[in-house]
C-alpha positions in Angstrom: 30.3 30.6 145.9 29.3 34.1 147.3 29.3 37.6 145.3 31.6 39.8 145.3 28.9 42.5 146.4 26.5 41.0 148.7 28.2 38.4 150.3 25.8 36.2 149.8 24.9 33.1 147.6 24.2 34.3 144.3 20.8 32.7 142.9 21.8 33.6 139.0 25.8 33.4 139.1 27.9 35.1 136.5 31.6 35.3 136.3 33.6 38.5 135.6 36.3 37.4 132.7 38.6 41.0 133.7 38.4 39.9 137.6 37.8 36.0 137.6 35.1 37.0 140.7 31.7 35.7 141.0 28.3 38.6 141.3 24.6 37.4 141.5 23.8 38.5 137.6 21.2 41.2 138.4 23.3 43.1 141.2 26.9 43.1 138.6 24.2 43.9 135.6 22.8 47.2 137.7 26.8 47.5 138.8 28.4 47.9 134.9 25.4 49.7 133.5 25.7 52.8 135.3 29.7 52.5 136.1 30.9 50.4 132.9 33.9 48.6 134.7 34.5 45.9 137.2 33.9 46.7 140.8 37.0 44.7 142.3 40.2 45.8 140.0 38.2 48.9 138.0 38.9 47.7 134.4 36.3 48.5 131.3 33.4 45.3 131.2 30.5 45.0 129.3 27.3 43.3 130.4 27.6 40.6 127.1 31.1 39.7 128.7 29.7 38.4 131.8 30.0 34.3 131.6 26.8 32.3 133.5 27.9 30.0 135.7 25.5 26.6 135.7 24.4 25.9 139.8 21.4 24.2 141.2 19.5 27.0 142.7 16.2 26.9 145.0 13.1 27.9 143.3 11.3 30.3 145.4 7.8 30.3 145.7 5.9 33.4 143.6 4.4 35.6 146.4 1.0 36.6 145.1 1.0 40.1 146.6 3.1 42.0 149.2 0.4 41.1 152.0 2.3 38.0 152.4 5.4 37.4 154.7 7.3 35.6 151.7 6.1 39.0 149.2 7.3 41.3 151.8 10.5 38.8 152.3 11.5 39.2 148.6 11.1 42.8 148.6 13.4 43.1 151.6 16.0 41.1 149.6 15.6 43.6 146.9 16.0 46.6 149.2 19.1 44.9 150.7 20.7 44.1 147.2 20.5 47.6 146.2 22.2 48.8 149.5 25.0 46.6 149.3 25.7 47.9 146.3 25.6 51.4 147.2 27.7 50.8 150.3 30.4 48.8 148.0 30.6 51.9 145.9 30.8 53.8 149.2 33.4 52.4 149.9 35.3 52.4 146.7 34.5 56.0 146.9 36.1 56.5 150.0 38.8 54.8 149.4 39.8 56.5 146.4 38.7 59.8 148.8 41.7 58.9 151.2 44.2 58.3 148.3 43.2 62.0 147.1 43.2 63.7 149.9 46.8 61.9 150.8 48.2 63.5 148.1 46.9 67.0 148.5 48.0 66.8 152.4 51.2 66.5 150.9 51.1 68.9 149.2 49.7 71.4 151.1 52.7 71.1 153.5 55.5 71.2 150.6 53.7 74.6 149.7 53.7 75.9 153.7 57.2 74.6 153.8 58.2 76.8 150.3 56.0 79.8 151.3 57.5 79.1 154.6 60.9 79.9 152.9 60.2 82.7 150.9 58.7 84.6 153.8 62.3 84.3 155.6 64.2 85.1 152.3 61.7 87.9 152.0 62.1 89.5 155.6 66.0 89.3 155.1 66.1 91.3 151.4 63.8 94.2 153.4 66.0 94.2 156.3 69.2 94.6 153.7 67.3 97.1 152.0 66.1 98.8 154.8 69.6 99.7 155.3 70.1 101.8 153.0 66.5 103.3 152.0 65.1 106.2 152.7 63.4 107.9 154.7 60.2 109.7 154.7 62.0 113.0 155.2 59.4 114.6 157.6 59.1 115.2 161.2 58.4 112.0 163.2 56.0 112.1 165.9 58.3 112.5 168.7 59.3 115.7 166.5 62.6 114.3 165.7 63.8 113.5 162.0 63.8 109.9 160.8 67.3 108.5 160.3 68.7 107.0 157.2 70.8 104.0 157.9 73.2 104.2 154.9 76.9 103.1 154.4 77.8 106.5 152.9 79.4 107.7 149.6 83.6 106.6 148.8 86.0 109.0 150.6 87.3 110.3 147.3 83.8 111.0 146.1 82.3 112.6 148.9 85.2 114.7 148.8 85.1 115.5 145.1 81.2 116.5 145.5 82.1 118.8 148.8 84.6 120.6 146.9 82.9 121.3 143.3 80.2 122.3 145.4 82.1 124.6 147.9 83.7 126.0 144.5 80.2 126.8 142.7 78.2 127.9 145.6 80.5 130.6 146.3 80.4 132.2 142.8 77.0 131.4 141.7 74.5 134.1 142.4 77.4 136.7 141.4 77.8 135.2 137.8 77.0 137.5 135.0 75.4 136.7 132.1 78.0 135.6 129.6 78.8 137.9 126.9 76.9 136.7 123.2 74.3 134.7 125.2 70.6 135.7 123.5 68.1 138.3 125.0 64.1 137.9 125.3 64.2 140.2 122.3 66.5 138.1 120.0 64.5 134.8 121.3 61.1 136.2 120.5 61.7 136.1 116.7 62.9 132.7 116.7 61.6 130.9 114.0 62.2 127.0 112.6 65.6 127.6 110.3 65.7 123.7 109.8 64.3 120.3 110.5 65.9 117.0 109.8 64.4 113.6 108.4 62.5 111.6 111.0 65.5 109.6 112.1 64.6 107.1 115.2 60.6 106.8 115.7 58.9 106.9 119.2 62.4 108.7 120.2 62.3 109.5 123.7 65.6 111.1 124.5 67.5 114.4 123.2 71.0 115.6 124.8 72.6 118.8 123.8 76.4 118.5 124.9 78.1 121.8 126.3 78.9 123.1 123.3 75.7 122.8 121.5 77.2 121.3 118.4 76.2 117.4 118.8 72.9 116.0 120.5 72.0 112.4 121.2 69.1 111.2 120.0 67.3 107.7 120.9 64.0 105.9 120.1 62.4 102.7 120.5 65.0 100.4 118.3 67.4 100.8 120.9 69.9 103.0 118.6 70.9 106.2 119.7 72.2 108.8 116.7 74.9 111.4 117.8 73.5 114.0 115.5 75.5 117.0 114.3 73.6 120.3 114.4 76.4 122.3 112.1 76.4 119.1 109.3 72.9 118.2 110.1 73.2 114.6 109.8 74.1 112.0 112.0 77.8 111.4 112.4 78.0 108.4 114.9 75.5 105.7 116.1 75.5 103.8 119.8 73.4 100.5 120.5 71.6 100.6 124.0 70.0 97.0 125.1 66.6 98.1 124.5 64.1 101.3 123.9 66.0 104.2 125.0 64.3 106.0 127.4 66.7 108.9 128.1 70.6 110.2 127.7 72.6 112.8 128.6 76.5 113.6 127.9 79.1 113.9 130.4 82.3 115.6 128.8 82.5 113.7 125.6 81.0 110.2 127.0 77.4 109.9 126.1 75.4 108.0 128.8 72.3 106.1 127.9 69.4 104.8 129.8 67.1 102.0 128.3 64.2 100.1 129.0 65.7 96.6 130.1 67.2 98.4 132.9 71.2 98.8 132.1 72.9 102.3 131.7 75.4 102.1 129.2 78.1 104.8 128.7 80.0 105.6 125.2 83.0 107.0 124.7 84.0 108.3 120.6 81.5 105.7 119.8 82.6 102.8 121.7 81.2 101.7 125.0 83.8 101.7 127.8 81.1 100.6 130.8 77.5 99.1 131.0 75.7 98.8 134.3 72.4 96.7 135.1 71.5 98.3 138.6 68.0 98.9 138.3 65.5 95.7 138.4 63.2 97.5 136.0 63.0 100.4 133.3 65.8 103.4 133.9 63.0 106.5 133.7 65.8 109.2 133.6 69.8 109.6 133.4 71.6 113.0 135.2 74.7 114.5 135.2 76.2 115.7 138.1 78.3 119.1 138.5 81.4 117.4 138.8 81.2 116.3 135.3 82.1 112.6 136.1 79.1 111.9 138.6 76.0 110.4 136.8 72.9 109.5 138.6 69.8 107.0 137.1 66.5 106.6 138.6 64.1 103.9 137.5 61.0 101.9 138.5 62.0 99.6 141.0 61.9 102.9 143.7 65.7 103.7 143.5 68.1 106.1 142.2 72.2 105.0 141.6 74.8 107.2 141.3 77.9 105.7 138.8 81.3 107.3 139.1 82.4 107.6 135.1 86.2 108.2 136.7 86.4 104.5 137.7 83.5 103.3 135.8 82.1 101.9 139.0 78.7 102.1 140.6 78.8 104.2 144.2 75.2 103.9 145.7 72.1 102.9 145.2 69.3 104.2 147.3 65.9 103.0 147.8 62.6 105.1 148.1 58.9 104.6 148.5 57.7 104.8 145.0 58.6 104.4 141.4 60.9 107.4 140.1 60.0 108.9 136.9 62.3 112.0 136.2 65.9 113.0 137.9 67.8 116.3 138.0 71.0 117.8 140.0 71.2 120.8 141.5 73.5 123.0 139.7 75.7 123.1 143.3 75.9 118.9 142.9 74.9 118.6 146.8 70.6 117.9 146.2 68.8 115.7 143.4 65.9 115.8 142.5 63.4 112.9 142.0 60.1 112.8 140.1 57.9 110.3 141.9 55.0 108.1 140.3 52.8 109.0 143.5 53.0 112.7 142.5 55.9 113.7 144.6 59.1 115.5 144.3 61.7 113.9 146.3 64.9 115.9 146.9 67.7 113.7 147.9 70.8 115.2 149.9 73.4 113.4 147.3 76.2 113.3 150.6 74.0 111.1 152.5 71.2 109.5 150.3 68.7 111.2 152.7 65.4 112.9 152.1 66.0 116.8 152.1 62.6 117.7 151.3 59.2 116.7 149.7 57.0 118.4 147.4 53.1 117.3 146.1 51.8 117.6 143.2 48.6 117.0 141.2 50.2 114.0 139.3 53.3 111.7 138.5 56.0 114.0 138.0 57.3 113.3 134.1 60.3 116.3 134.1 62.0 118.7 136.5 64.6 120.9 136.4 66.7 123.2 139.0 67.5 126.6 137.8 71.1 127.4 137.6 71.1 130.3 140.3 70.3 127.2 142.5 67.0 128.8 144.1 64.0 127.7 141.5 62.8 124.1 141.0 60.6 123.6 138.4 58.3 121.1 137.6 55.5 118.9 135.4 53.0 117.0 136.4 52.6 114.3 133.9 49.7 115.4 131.3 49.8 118.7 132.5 50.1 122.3 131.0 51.3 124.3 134.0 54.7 124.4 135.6 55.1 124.3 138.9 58.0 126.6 140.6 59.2 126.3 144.0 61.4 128.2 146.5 64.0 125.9 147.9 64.7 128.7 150.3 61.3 128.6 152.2 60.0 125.3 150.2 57.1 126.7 148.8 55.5 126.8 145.6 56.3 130.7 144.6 54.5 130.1 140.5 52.5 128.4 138.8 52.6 129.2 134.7 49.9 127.9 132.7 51.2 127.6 129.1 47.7 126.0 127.8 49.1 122.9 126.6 50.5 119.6 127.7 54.1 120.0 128.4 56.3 116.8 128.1 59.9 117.9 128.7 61.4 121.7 130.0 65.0 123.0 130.1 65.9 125.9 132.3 69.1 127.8 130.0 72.7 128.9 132.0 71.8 132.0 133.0 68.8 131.0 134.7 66.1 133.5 133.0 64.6 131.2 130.3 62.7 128.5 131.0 61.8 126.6 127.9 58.6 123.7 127.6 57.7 121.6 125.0 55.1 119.4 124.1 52.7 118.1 121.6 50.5 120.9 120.8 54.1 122.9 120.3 57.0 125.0 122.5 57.2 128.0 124.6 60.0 130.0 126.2 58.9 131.4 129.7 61.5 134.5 130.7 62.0 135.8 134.6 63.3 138.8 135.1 65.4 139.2 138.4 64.3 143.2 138.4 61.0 143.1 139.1 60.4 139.3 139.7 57.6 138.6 137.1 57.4 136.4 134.4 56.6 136.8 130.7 56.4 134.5 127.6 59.0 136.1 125.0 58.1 132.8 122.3 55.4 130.9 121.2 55.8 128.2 118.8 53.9 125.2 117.2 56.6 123.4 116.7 55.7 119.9 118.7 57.8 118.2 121.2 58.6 115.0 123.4 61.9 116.7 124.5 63.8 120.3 124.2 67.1 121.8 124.2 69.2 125.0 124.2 71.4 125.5 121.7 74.9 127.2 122.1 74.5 130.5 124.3 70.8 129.8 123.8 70.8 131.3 120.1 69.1 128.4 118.9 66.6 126.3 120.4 66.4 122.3 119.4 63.1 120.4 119.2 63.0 116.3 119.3 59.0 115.2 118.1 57.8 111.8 118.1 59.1 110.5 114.6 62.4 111.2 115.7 62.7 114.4 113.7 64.9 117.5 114.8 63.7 120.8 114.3 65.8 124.1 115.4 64.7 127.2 115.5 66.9 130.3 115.3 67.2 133.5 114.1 66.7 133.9 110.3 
């Protein structure tokens, strides 16, 4: 008989009842007390389950001291006991080393083989994309302008969009104002004439349509109220997919931007299309001056135009950053893109390319073109000045300190009133044409998250955070 751990011819025999091996007694006793199992097959054993085997064994002589050759003999033995069984655990340890690192070997290269993958799927979505993104818009350095790579608009919509805006360009700056339509004087004594219930909390989103009579009205339940200003209450209700971030009306369809990403439009209260372009929140919803042209820019860096005619989406263009706010020139042929790295982005709408680039001090939460086509303003977010820039020479002409945050503004028809709102209350800013300066006809504390013009701006319309609807009129 020889242990199981030395080798060698055990002098006190025991026998393992989980294994069936044989171990000198004190080498499998030092063994289970500090590991608790059977060294050959690894199951639980106890040190009272090990069975003595009866031998004839050699009595060795007692060594008086360690100056002997037979003392020094024994404690040899002793040192060579003990290393046998630290090399048997060795290699047991080793052995179970391999197994592990087998396994992790393996799957180490699964994981190159699926990053491996991804990489390549990766490289191929930015090489799609890269096709129709855009530009940065300025100079490169061999002085030439960067080219956008882009499939281009339909035939029958780039035609649509060259003709409304050959059509309004040409009569624009000679427009008069329109007979009824208020004066500075009639705005200035505008006062709060009546304020509804709150009806959709953490509302987001007010639309006046063209003929100031309905406005859509949305908040974080994903409802949005078509609320009539003449009966005061609200006569329809439309369901978005989530919080309603922002909606606008094209003719008598109201188009609704959400959270989840979709842009749903509604048509005498049913939906008759719903798009899911954007791969994150739609920030803002525009209409286009055709009246059948609607553009949506969210999160994921793009902006998508949707023909309402065919209820079809055109385009989608990518950008460099997230996009925060949207608005068409009144001529149809530029939008204009708030960005989340504190740019304006003007888009030329017949090509997707950049036209321009503005900076400001923050993320740009609203804009808004005047409608003589020359003026851009807009808000940095948590700001209280309005920016206003010259698209003829691309500079920043104004800068109007209202001396309070400013969450949403709204330039009126005719191109003179420019009207802000936010949470410490509302302001109309007036230019004059004449003498090119600027002056603040009204003043109100009436707070905002979005504003409005009423019908030939005799009324302005007020949307705060509980969803409430205040207007204020003459009295």
């Amino acid at each position: 008989m020889l242990c199981a751990i030395s080798g060698e011819a055990p002098q006190a025999p025991v026998v393992s009842p989980k294994s069936g091996s044989v171990f000198e007694k004190r080498l499998i006793e030092a063994y289970v007390a500090e590991h608790g199992k059977d060294p050959v097959n690894g199951e639980e054993l106890g040190a009272d389950e090990l069975i003595e085997v009866k031998s004839q064994r050699v009595v060795r002589p007692r060594p008086p001291t360690l100056t002997s050759i037979p003392s020094l003999l024994s404690v040899f033995q002793e040192e060579w006991d003990a290393l046998a069984l630290e090399t048997y655990t060795l290699q047991q340890n080793l052995a179970q080393t391999r197994r592990e690192l087998s396994s992790a070997l393996y799957q180490h290269d699964a994981a190159v083989r699926v990053i491996a993958r991804l990489t390549q799927e990766r490289d191929e979505a930015r090489e799609a994309l890269s096709k129709v993104s855009v530009g940065a818009g300025r100079p490169a350095a061999d002085g030439e302008a960067m080219q956008v790579d882009s499939a281009g608009l339909p035939q029958v919509v780039l035609e649509r969009i060259e003709n409304t805006q050959a059509q309004l360009s040409k009569s624009r700056r000679k427009r008069t104002v329109p007979q009824g339509w208020a004066t500075s004087d009639a705005i200035s004594a505008y006062k709060p004439v009546e304020a509804s219930e709150p009806l959709y909390p953490g509302s987001r989103a007010l639309a006046i349509n063209s003929t100031g009579e309905l406005a859509l009205v949305g908040g974080v339940d994903g409802v949005v109220g078509v609320y009539s200003l003449a009966q005061k209450s609200v006569v329809q209700t439309l369901k978005a997919d989530g919080p309603v971030t922002d909606a606008t009306w094209a003719g008598n369809k109201a188009v609704i931007g959400s959270s989840t990403g979709s842009v749903k439009v509604f048509e005498n209260g049913k939906e008759v299309a719903s798009f899911a372009s954007h791969a994150g929140e739609v920030a803002a919803v525009a209409l286009h001056a055709t009246g059948d042209i609607v553009a949506s820019v969210g999160v994921d860096k793009s902006y998508v135009l949707y023909d309402l005619a065919t209820n079809s989406v055109v385009t989608q263009i990518f950008t460099d950053t997230a996009l925060l706010s949207a608005n068409f020139h009144p001529d149809g042929h530029l939008l204009a893109a708030g960005g989340a790295n504190g740019q304006v982005k003007i888009f030329d709408v017949k090509t997707g390319g950049s036209a321009a680039e503005y900076d400001m001090s923050g993320p740009v939460k609203c804009l808004f073109f005047s409608e003589n086509g020359t003026f851009l303003a807009a808000v940095a977010d948590g700001s209280t000045t309005v920016s206003i820039w010259d698209l003829r020479s691309s500079k920043e002409t104004k800068v109007l300190d209202t001396g309070s945050q400013i969450n949403s503004i709204f330039w009126d028809y005719t191109g003179q009133f420019l009207l802000t709102g936010g949470p410490s209350g509302l302001t109309v800013q007036q230019f004059s044409k004449k003498n090119k300066q600027w002056s603040e006809p009204l003043r109100s504390a009436v707070p905002a998250v979005s504003v409005g013009w009423g019908a030939s701006a005799q009324s302005v319309v007020a949307l705060n955070e509980a969803g409430a609807i205040t207007v204020l009129g003459a009295q």
